[in-house]
Structures are given as structure tokens and as C-alpha cells.
N, C-alpha and C positions, 0 to 999 in steps of 0.2 A: 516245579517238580518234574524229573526227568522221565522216572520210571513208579511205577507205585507197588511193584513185586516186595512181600516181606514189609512193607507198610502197615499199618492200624487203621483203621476208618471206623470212626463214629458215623452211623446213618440215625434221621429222626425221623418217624414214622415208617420204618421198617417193616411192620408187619405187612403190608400190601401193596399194589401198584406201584409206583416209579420207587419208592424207598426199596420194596421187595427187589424188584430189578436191579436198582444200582448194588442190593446186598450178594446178587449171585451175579453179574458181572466183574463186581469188584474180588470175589473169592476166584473167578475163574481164572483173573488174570494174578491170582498168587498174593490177596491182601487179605490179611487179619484184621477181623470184624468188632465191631461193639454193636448192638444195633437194640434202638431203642423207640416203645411204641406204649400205649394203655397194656394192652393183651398179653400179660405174663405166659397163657399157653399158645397164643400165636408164634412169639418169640421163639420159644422153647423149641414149637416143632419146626419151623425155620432151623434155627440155628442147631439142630440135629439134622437135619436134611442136609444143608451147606456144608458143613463137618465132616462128613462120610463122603460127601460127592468130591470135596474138591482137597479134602485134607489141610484144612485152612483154623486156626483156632478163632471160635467164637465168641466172645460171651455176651450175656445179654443183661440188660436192665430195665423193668419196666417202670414207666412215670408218665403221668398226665401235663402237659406243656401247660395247661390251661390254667395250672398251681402257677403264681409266679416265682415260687421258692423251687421248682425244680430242676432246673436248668444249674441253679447251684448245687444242690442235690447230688444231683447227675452227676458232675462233673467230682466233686467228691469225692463219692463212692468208687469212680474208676480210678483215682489217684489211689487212694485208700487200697486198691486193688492191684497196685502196681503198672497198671497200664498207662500207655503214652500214646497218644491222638496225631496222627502223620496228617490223616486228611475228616475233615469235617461235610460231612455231607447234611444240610438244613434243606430238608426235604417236608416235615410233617408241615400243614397247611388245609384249609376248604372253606370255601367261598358260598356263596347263594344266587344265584340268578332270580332275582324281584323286582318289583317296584319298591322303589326305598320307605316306603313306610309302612309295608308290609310285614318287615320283620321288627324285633324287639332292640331296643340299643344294648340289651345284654347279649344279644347274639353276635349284635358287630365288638362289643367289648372282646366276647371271645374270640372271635377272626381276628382281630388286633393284637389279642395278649399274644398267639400262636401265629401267625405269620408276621408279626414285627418284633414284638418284642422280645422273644421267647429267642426268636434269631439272633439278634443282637445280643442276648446275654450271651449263648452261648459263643459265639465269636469272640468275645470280650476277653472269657473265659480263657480259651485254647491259645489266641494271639500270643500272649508271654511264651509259652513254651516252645511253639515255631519258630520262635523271633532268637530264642536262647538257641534253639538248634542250627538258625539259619537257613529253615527247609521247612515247609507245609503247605498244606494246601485245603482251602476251603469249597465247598460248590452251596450257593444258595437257590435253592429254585425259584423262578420268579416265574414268570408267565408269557404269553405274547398279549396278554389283556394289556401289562405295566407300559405298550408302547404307546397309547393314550386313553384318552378319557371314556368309560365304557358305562354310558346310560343302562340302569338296571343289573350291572353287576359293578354297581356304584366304590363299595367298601373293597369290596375282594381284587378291584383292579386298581387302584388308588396304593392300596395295601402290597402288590406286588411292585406297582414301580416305586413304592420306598424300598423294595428289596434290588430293584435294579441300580437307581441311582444310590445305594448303600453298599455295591459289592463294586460296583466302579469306582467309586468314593477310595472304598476300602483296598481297591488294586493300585489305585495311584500312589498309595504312601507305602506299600507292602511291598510292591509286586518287585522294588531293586534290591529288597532284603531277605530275595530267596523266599518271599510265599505268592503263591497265585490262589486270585480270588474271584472266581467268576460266576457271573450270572447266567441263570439255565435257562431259558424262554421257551417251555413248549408251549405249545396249540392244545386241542382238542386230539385228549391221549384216552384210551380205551382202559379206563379206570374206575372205581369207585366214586370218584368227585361225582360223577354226573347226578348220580344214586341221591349224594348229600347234599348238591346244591339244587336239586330239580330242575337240571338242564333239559332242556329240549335239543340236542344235537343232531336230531334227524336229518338226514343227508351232507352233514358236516365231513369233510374228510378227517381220517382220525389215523395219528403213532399209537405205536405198542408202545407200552413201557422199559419193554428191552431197546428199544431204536433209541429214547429218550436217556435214557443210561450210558448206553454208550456213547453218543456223541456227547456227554457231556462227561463225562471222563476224557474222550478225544481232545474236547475243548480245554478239557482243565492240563494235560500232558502237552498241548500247544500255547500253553502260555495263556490263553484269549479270555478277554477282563469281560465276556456276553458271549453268547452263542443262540441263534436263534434256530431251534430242530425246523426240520421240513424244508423242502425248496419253496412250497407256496405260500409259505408263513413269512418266510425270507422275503419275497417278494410283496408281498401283503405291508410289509413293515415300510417300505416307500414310499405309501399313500401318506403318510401325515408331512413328509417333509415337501408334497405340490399341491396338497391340500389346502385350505385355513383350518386354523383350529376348529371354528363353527361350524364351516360346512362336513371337518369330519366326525364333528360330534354330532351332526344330522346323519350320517351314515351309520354311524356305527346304532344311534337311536333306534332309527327306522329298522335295521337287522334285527335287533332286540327285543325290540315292542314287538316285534312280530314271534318272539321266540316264546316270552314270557306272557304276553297278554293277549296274541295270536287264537 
């Protein structure tokens, strides 16, 4: 995708942090909105807010990712509605930073239904129509957790590099039929995740969710099947390829244990 002026964008968890952001960078730079999250009046004040600032048509639709019937739903209702989907932004997602038997296997059911599956439906979804146009484009956020193994955010990093190795997957057979599909890889972003996963990020460097946004738009308008935000997350991403496997699942352990159990 060349340009994304006068485009459509589906965002999913729009109501705050990086979905909110990619929802008013994407308006600034002249795209028309869907954007979808639980909080029918989160929405709503959003998408009056972005409407008036940037003269951008919004509409909104709220649903819970965590139904697995809603992503069909979803998609639906926007047909039903007349709208057509230019770029996909699968953004909604959150993790937990524990000891893995700490939490309930219904908590990881739900990190699972919402950051894998819930992904993949709606990609499933959209692809026919891009493919019919010849032009779209998708962005899945995944994480810099999914570039290995991350003791104590066991499920939540596992769960992101199925979304890494699923959107590079998904570029290889896409990407000469006119859609780009890339994967977003922040760090530690100054968002609500921390809130829900009981991070401890203290002295962690940390992106806004505006930085995040736009480089991965930048990413998604250069073609690039990944992007990893931050210079030192870029460089951080190195370690596993002079590493071994073990010894960097001792490092990244010993970080953790001390974050989580510290």
C-alpha cells in the first residue's frame, strides 16, 4: 500500500493506548476509521473527538474479542453497513507477568481466544476482499517479547511470536498480490498493559504510543513483513542469534524472576 489517504481502517481495541494512537494518527494522515473495542461510550467519545479534529468519517462498533463469534459478527455488521476495510489494524491483546501457575488456565484461554485467535479470524475475514481489490493492508501487533522464550510471561510471549511467525507467514504469500502484512514489535510502551498484566517496569525504558503508531504505519507504507520500534529494542533483538537458546532463557529468567518475584 502506497499511500493510506481516503482509505478505511479497522483498529481492534481502539478505545486506549496504541489502538487509540494508531486511531488518531491514522485520521491525521486522511484515513477513515472503524474502530472497535468493549466500551460502547469510550468509542463514541473517541470517534466524536477524531471527527471534528481531523474531518475523517468514523464509525464505531463495540464487541468483546473474547466471544469467539465476534470477529464474525464484527465483520458483518460493517458489510451490512456498507463499509470496505483498506487496512486492518489487530491491535486489541494483554498479557500477565507471573509465575505460570499462578494464574487460572481460563485466563490463558482468554489471552489466547484475543491475541491468537480472534487475530486470525479476523484476517481470514478481510483477505478475500484485498485480494479482490488487489490492494490492503494489515498490521498485527506482536511484541519484542515473540523474539524468544520469556520465563514468567510464559503464555503472553509464546502468544505474540505466533503473531510474529503468522504475519511473516502471511507476507510471504500476500505481499506479490498487492497486501502488506506486518508485524509491530514494541517494547515497553507507556500504556495500560502494565496496569493489567502487573508489570513491574520500573526503570525500564519506555515508547509513547504515538512513537508506536507511527512507525508502524511507516513500516506498513515501506513494505516491511516486522518492524521492531526503538533503537534499543533493535539492538536487544541480537542477543538470541550469539546466544544459545539456554543460556538466553537464563537471561531473560533471571530479569524476570527478579521483576515478578523480586
Amino acid at each position: 500500500m502506497k499511500a493510506i489517504k481516503n482509505k478505511t481502517a479497522l483498529i481492534t481495541g481502539a478505545s486506549s493506548g496504541i489502538g487509540e494512537a494508531f486511531a488518531y494518527e491514522l485520521a491525521k494522515q486522511g484515513s477513515n476509521l472503524i474502530l472497535t473495542a468493549r466500551s460502547q461510550d469510550k468509542l463514541n467519545f473517541l470517534a466524536d473527538k477524531i471527527s471534528r479534529e481531523y474531518n475523517v468519517k468514523v464509525d464505531v462498533f463495540a464487541g468483546d474479542l473474547l466471544q469467539k463469534d465476534t470477529p464474525s459478527q464484527l465483520y458483518s455488521q460493517i458489510k451490512q453497513k456498507g463499509l470496505s476495510i483498506d487496512i486492518l489494524i489487530n491491535n486489541a491483546g494483554f498479557g500477565k507477568w507471573t509465575n505460570f501457575l499462578d494464574e487460572t488456565t481460563q485466563q490463558y484461554e482468554d489471552m489466547i481466544e484475543i491475541n491468537i485467535n480472534a487475530l486470525v479470524k479476523l484476517c481470514h475475514l478481510v483477505l478475500p476482499d484485498m485480494l479482490q481489490k488487489r490492494e490492503g493492508a494489515i498490521i498485527n501487533v506482536a511484541s519484542t517479547g515473540a523474539l524468544q522464550p520469556c520465563p514468567y510471561v510464559a503464555v503472553y510471549c509464546a502468544s505474540k511470536s505466533f503473531v510474529l511467525d503468522f504475519s511473516e507467514a502471511l507476507y510471504g504469500e500476500y505481499s506479490k498480490k498487492g497486501i502488506t502484512i506486518t508485524a509491530l514489535c514494541p517494547g515497553n510502551t507507556t500504556t495500560g498493559f502494565q496496569s493489567v498484566a502487573k508489570a513491574n517496569t520500573k526503570g525500564m525504558p519506555a515508547d509513547t504510543p504515538n512513537e508506536v503508531a507511527k512507525q508502524g504505519i511507516k513500516a506498513l507504507l515501506q513494505n516491511k513483513s516486522f518492524k521492531i520500534v526503538g533503537k534499543m529494542n533493535y539492538v536487544q533483538s541480537f542477543l538470541p542469534r550469539f546466544l544459545t537458546r539456554k543460556a538466553m532463557i537464563n537471561v531473560v529468567s533471571g530479569m524476570m524472576n527478579s521483576k515478578v518475584n523480586g
